[in-house]
C-alpha positions as CSV (number, residue, x, y, z in Angstrom):
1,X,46.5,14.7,-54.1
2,X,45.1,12.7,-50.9
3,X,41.6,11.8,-50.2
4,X,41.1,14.3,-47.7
5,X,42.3,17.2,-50.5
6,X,40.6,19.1,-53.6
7,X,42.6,20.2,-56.3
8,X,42.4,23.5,-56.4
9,X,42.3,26.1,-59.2
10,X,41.8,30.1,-59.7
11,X,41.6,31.4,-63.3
12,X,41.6,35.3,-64.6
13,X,41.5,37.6,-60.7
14,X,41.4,34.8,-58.5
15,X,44.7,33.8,-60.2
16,X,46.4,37.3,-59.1
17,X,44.9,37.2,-55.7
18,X,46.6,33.5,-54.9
19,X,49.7,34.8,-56.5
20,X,49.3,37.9,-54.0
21,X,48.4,35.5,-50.9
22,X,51.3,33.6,-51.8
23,X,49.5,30.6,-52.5
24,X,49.8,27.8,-55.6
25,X,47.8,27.6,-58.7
26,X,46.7,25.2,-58.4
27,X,46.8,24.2,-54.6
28,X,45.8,21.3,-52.5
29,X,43.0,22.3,-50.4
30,X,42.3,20.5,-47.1
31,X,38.4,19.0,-47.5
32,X,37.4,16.5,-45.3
33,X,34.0,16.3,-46.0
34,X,31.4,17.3,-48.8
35,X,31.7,21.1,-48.7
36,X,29.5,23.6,-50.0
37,X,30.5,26.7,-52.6
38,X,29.7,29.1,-50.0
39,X,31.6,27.4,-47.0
40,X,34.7,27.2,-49.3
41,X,34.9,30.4,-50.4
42,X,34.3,31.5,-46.7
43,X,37.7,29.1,-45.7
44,X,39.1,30.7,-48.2
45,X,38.6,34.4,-47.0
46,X,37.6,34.9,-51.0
47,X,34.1,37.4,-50.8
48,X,31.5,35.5,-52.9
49,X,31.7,38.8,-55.3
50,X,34.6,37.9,-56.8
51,X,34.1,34.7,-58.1
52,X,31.4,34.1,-61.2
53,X,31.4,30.4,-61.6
54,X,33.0,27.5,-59.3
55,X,33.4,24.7,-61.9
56,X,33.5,21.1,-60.1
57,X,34.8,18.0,-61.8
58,X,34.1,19.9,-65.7
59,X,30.7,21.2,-64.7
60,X,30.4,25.1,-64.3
61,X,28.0,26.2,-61.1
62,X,27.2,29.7,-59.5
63,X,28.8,29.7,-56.1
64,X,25.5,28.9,-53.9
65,X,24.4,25.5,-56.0
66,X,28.5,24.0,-56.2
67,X,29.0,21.5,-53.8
68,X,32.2,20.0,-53.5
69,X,34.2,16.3,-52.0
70,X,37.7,15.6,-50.9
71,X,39.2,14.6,-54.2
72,X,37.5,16.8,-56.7
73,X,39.0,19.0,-59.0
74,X,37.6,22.5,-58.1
75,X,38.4,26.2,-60.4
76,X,37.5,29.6,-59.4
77,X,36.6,31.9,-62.1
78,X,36.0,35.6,-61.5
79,X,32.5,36.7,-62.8
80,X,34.2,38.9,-65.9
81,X,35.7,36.2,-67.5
82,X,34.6,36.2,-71.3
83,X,32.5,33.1,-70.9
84,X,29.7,34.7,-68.8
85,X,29.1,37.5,-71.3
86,X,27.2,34.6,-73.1
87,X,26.2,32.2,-70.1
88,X,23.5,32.6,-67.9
89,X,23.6,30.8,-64.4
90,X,20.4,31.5,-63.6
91,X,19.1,28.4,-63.9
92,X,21.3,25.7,-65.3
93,X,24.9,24.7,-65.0
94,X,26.9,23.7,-67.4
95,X,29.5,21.0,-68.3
96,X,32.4,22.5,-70.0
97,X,34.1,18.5,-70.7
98,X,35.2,16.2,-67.8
């Protein structure tokens, strides 16, 4: 991974829709500067629907709060993965390790 990349990851839909895009799991992402949740999902055609959490270096956040650097390592997670039957994003994030 360069400086100018994020390591990219898509877990439980988002994993089926980079397989149908044809693109790696996980990919290199061009980022050149600090980049919101939003904004990436936006670059990534991906509809801000479809994803639950966007975790950021370990540490879970709901789309609209993640923001994100060239080199960080970045997941997708669609919002019906198990975990978010018993998280609530409303107003925390959380770290799931680093």
């Amino acid at each position: 991974m360069t400086n100018n990349t994020i390591d990219l990851h898509a877990n439980m839909f988002l994993h089926t829709m980079f397989r149908q895009r044809g693109w790696a799991n996980p990919s290199q992402v061009p980022v050149e500067t600090e980049i919101s949740g939003p904004a990436l999902l936006e670059s990534l055609q991906i509809p801000s629907d479809q994803v639950g959490a966007i975790f950021v270096n370990g540490k879970a956040y709901r789309a609209e709060e993640a923001v994100i650097h060239p080199g960080d390592r970045v997941a997708l997670f669609s919002p019906s993965a198990p975990m978010f039957v018993f998280l609530s994003f409303r107003d925390h994030s959380y770290s799931l390790g680093s």
